[in-house]
C-alpha positions in Angstrom: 74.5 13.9 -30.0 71.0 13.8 -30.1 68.2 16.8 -30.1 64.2 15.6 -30.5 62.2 16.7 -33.3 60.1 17.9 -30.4 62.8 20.4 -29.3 63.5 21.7 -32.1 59.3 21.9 -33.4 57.8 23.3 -29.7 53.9 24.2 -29.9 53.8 27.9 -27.7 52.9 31.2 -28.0 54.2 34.0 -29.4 56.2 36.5 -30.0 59.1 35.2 -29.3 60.9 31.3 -28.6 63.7 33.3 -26.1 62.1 36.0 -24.7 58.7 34.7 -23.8 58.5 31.1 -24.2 61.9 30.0 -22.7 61.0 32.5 -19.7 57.9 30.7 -18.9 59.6 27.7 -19.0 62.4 28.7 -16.6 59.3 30.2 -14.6 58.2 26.6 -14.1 61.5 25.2 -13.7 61.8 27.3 -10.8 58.7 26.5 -9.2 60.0 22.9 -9.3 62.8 23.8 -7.6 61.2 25.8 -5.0 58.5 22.8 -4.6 62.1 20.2 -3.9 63.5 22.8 -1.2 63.0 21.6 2.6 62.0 25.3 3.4 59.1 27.1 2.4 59.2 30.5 1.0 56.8 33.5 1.2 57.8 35.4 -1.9 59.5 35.7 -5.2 61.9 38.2 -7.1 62.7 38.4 -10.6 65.3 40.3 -12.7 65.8 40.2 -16.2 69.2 40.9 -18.1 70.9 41.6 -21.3 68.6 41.0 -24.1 65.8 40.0 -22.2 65.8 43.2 -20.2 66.4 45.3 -23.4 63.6 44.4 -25.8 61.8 42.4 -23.0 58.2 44.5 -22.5 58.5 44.3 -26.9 58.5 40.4 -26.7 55.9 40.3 -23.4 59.2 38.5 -21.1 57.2 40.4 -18.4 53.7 38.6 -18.9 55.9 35.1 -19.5 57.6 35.4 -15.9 54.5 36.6 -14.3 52.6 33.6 -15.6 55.4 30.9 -15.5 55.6 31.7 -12.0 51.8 31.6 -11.3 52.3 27.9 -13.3 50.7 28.8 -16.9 52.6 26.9 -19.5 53.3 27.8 -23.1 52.1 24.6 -24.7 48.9 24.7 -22.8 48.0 28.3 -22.7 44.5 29.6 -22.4 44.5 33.0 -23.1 41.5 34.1 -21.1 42.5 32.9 -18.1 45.8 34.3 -18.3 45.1 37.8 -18.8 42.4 37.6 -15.9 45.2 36.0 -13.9 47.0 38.7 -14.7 45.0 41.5 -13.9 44.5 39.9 -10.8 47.9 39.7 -9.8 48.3 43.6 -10.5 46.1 44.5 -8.1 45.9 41.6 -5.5 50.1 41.2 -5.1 50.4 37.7 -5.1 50.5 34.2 -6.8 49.1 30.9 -6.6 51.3 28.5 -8.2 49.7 25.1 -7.4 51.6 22.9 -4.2 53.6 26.1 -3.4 50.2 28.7 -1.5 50.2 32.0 -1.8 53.2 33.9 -2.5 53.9 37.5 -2.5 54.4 39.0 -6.0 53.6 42.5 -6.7 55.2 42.9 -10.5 55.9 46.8 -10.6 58.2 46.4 -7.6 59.4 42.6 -7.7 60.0 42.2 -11.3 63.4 44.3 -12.7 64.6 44.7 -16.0 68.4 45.4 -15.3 69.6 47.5 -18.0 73.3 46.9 -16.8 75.8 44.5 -18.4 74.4 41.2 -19.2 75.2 38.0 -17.2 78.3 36.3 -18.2 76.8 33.4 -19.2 75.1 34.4 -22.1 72.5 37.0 -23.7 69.8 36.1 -22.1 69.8 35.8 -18.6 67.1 36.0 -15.7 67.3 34.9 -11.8 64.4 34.1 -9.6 64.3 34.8 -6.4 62.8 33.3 -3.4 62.2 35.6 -0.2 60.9 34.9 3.3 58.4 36.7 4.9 60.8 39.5 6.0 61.5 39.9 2.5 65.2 38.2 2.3 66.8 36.2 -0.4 66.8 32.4 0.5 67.1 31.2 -2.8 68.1 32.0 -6.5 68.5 30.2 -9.7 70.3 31.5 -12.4 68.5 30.7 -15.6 69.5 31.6 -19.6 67.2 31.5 -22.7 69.2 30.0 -25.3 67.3 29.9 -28.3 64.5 28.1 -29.1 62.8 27.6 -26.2 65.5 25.8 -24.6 66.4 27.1 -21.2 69.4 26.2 -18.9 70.9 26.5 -15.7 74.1 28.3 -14.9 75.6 25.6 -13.5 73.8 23.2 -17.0 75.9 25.8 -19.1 79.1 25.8 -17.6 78.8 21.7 -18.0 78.7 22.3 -21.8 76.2 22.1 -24.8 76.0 18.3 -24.4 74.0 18.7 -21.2 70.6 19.6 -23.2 70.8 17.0 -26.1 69.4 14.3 -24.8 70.2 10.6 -24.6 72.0 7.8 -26.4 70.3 7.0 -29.9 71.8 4.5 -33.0 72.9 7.7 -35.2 74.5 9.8 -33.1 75.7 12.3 -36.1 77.3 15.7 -34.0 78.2 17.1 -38.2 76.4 17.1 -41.4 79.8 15.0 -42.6 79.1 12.3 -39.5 75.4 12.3 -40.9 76.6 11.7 -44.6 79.0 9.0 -43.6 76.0 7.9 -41.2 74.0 7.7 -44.6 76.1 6.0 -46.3 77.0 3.3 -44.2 73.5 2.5 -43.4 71.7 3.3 -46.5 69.1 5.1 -44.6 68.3 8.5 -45.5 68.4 11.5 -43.1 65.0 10.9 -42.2 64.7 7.2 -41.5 67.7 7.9 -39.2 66.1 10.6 -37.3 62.8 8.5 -36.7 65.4 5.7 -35.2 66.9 7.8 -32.9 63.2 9.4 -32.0 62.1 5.7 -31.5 64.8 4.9 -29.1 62.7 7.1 -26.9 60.0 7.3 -28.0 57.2 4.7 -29.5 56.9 4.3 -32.9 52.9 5.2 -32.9 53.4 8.0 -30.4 56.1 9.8 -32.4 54.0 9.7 -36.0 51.2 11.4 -33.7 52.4 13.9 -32.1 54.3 14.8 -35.7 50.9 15.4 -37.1 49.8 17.5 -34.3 52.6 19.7 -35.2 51.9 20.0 -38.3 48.1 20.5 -37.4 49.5 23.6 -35.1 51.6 25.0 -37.5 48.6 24.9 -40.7 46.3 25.9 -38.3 48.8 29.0 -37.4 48.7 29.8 -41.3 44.6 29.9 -41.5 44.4 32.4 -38.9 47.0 34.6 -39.7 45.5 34.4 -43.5 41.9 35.8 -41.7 43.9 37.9 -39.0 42.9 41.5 -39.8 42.8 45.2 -38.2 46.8 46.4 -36.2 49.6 44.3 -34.6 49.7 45.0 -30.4 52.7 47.2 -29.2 52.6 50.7 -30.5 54.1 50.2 -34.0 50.7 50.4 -36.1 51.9 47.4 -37.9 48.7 46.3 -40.1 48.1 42.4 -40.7 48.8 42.1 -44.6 48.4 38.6 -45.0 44.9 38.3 -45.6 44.8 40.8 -48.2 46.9 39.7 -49.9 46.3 36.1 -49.8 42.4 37.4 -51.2 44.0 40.0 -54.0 46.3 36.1 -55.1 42.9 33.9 -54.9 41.1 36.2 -57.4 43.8 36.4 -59.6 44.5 32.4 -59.4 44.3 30.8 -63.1 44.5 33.7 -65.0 46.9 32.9 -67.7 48.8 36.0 -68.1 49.9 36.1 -64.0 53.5 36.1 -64.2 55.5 33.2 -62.9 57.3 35.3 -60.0 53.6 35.6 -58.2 54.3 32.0 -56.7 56.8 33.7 -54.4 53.9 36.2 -53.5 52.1 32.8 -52.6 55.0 31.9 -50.1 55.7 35.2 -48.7 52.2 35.3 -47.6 51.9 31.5 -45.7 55.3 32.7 -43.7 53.9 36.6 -43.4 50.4 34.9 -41.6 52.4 32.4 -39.3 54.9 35.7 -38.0 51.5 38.1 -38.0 49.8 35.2 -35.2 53.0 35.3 -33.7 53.4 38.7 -33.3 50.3 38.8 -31.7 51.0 36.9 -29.3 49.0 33.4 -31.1 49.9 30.2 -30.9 52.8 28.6 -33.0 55.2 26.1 -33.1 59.2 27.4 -32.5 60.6 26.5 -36.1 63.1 26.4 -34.3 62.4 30.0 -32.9 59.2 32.2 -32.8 60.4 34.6 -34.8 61.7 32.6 -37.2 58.6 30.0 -37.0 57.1 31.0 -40.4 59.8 29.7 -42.9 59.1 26.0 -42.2 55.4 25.6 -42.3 55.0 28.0 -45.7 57.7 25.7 -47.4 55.6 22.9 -46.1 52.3 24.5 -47.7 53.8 25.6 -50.4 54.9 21.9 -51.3 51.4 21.0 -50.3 49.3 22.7 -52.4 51.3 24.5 -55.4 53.5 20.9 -56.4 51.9 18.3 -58.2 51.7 14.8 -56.9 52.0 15.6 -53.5 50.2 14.1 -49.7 50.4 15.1 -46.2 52.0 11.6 -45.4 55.4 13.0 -46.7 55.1 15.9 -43.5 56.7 14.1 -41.3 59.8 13.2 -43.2 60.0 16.7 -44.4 60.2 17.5 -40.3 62.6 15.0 -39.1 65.2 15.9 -42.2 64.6 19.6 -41.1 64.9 18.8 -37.3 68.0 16.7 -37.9 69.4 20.1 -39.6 68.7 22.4 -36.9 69.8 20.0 -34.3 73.3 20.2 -36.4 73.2 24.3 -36.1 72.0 24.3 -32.6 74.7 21.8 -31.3 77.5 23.7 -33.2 76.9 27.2 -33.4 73.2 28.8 -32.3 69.9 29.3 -33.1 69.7 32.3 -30.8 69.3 36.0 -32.4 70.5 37.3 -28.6 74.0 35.4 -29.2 74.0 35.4 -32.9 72.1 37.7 -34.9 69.0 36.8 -37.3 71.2 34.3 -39.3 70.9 32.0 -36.5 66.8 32.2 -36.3 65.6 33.1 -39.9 69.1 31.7 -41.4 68.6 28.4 -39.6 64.8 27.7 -40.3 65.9 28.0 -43.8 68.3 25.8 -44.2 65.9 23.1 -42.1 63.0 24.2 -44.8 65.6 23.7 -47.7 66.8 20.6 -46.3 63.3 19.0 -45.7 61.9 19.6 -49.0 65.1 18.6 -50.9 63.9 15.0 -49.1 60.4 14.8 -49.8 61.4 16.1 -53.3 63.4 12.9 -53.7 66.8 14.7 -53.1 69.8 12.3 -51.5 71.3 13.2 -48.3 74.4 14.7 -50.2 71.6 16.9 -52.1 69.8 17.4 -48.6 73.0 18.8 -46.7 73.7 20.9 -50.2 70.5 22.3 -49.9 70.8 23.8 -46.4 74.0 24.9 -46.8 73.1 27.1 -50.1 70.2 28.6 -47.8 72.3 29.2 -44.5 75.2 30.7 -46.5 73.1 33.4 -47.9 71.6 34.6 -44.5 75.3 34.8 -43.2 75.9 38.3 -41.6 72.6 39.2 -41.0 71.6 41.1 -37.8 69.0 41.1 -35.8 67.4 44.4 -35.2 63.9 44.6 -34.5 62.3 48.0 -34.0 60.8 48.5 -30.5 62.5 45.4 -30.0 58.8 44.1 -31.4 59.1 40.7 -33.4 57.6 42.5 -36.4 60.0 44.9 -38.3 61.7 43.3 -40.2 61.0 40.2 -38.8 57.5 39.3 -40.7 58.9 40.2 -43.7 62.2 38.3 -43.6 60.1 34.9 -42.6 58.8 35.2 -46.1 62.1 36.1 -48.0 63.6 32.9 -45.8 60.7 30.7 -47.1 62.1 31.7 -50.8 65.7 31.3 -50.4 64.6 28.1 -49.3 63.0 26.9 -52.0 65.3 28.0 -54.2 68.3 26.2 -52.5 66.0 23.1 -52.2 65.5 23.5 -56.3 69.3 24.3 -56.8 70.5 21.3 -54.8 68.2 18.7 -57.2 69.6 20.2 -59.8 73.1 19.1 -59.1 74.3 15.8 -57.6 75.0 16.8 -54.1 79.0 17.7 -54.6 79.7 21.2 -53.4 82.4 23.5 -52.5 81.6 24.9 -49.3 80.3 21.5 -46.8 77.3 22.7 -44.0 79.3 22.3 -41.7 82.2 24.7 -42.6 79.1 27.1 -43.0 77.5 26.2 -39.6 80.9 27.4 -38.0 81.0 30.5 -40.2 77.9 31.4 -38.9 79.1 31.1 -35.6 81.9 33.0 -35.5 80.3 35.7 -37.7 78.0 35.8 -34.4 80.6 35.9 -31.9 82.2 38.8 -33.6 79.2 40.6 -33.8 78.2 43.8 -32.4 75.6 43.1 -29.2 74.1 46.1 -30.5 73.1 43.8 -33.8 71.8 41.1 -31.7 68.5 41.6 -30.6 69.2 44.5 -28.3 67.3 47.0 -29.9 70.0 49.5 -29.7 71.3 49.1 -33.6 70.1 48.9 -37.2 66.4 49.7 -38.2 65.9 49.7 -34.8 67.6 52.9 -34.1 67.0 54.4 -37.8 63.0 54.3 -37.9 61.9 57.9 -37.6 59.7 58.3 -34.3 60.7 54.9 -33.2 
């Protein structure tokens, strides 16, 4: 089993990995698919279903299929052009996605949210539609937002998980106990593993650069959410917080009677800035979901500037350990709020943060897997219920309190020497059944929790 750093760490734009990212991707999957056809079509159709239909004009699905479809892509997204592209497709009718012509596409009637039962396959579901020029159906896709991003077929998910992870590698781990053993036998640590199998497809110099540039996203995502001022888009009246706060922390910085507990004020507010851009539709990196994608770069800053002794040549290792975590919780349970509640998005980026600074803290893969199974066990249970079905309530928030818990089980983990009662992966399958159980109306639907018990909401 194998998932890339680079799937699990994708540079886009926000608010959300499932709902806006993965539809622009399956936007331009489809435009592939038309551009293979020995037919030409005159038109396309779009619905949207379950979750994506639910809290879809919240998370901007509608903008993401509009502009996948007229060939904008998340990791290269100008944001001038695209709302000009869209305002000309309002009025005009059409798109002009490039080897395809001109293609009839008038949102308000050719877009649908279907508010019905959700496609089978999972919570997330779309199909795009190409018409002739009567107007009739010639050909669909079926496509699903899985998490992260990651978008599959109907006919790649009925094949089975394995379909989306990628090719053969030297450590192959599909369980933390694989990894350990893995570990062991090698005397590699979780990290120097990961970079082999990233090698085996990936040159050596290419991988340690585009691992900066993530980094480089994700920091840069952090500087403007701590300079982002004035009301978060969608209706809420959410106010940026980060910068003031970050300013009211500098100007108490050194003062001698601060009390020690501030340093979590210090975290809250890196993860608070990076889930503020998001929400605002700015660029980010999945981590490994948009509205989770605040965890992993404040525990990264955190380390960075607030622990003694430490360099920016340790990022990368802190990112493959974290990647190699995720790719665990993808594989065997989910990292999708839509299928599994916030413990799969919030819960999983902290137990890749705990796990990656357990590493470049000197921890041992038996502390590593410790530590992300102290953080994911205490976000087990937890729901995802954003109000509006806007990535902001309580989701900004709990990007901070997931940073914490991180740092705390990264702490807790060195303390001890890696032997534990309850193993990552026993956890990992916890968390998936605790998702499968779990009410849809707790998953990302908007029709639960605070977001059906906010006054005026």
């Amino acid at each position: 089993m194998f998932v890339s750093v680079f799937d699990m760490f994708k540079i886009g734009i926000g608010p959300s990995s499932s709902h806006t990212i993965g539809p622009m991707v399956a936007a331009a999957r489809f435009l592939d698919h038309l551009r293979a056809q020995p037919f030409a079509v005159a038109g396309l159709r779009a619905s949207l279903h379950g979750s994506l239909a639910f809290t879809g004009v919240g998370h901007a699905t509608d903008r993401a299929v509009i502009l996948g479809l007229s060939g904008f892509r998340a990791d290269d997204y100008d944001a001038a052009l695209a709302e000009a592209e869209l305002a000309r497709i309002k009025v005009e009718g059409y798109v002009i996605p490039e080897g395809l012509g001109r293609l009839t596409f008038q949102p308000r009637d050719d877009l649908e949210f279907d508010y019905g039962p959700p496609l089978l396959g999972h919570a997330n579901g779309m199909i795009l539609k190409g018409c002739d020029a009567q107007g009739d159906v010639i050909t669909q896709v079926t496509y699903y937002s899985v998490g992260g991003g990651f978008v599959l077929t109907e006919e790649e998910l009925a094949q089975g998980r394995e379909v989306n992870v990628g090719a053969p590698v030297p450590f192959p781990f599909k369980s933390a106990n694989e990894m350990l053993e893995m570990a062991a036998e090698s005397g590699l640590t979780i990290a120097q593993m990961k970079r082999q199998n990233e090698c085996a497809l990936k040159p050596h110099a290419e991988l340690d650069k585009e691992l900066i540039r993530i980094w480089k996203v994700m920091s840069r995502c952090i500087d403007r959410g701590l300079e982002g001022e004035g009301e978060l888009p969608g209706g809420l009246r959410v106010r940026r917080r980060a910068k003031a706060i970050h300013e009211t922390l500098r100007a108490e910085h050194g003062i001698n009677l601060t009390a020690p507990h501030v340093i979590n004020d210090w975290i809250s507010t890196y993860a608070m800035a990076v889930n503020e851009e998001n929400a605002a539709g700015g660029q980010v990196v999945t981590a490994p979901t948009n509205g989770a994608a605040g965890v992993v770069p404040a525990t990264i800053r955190y380390w960075l500037d607030h622990v003694p002794g430490t360099t920016s040549a340790g990022v990368p290792d802190f990112l493959m350990t974290a990647s190699a975590i995720g790719g665990l919780i993808k594989f065997n349970a989910s990292i999708s709020g839509a299928e599994a509640g916030c413990q799969a998005e919030v819960g999983s980026a902290s137990a890749m943060a705990a796990a990656g600074l357990c590493a470049v803290m000197g921890g041992t893969p038996e502390q590593i897997e410790n530590a992300a199974e102290i953080a994911l066990e205490h976000h087990l249970g937890m729901t995802c219920d954003p109000v509006r079905g806007l990535v902001q309530v309580p989701c900004i928030e709990r990007n901070g309190l997931g940073a914490i818990k991180a740092i705390s089980a990264a702490s807790l983990a060195l303390r001890g020497d890696g032997q534990h009662l309850v193993p990552l992966d026993s956890c990992i399958e916890t968390m998936r059944q605790t998702g499968a159980d779990m009410s849809n109306k707790y998953k990302e639907t908007a029709l639960g929790g605070l977001a059906v018990n906010i006054p005026n909401c």
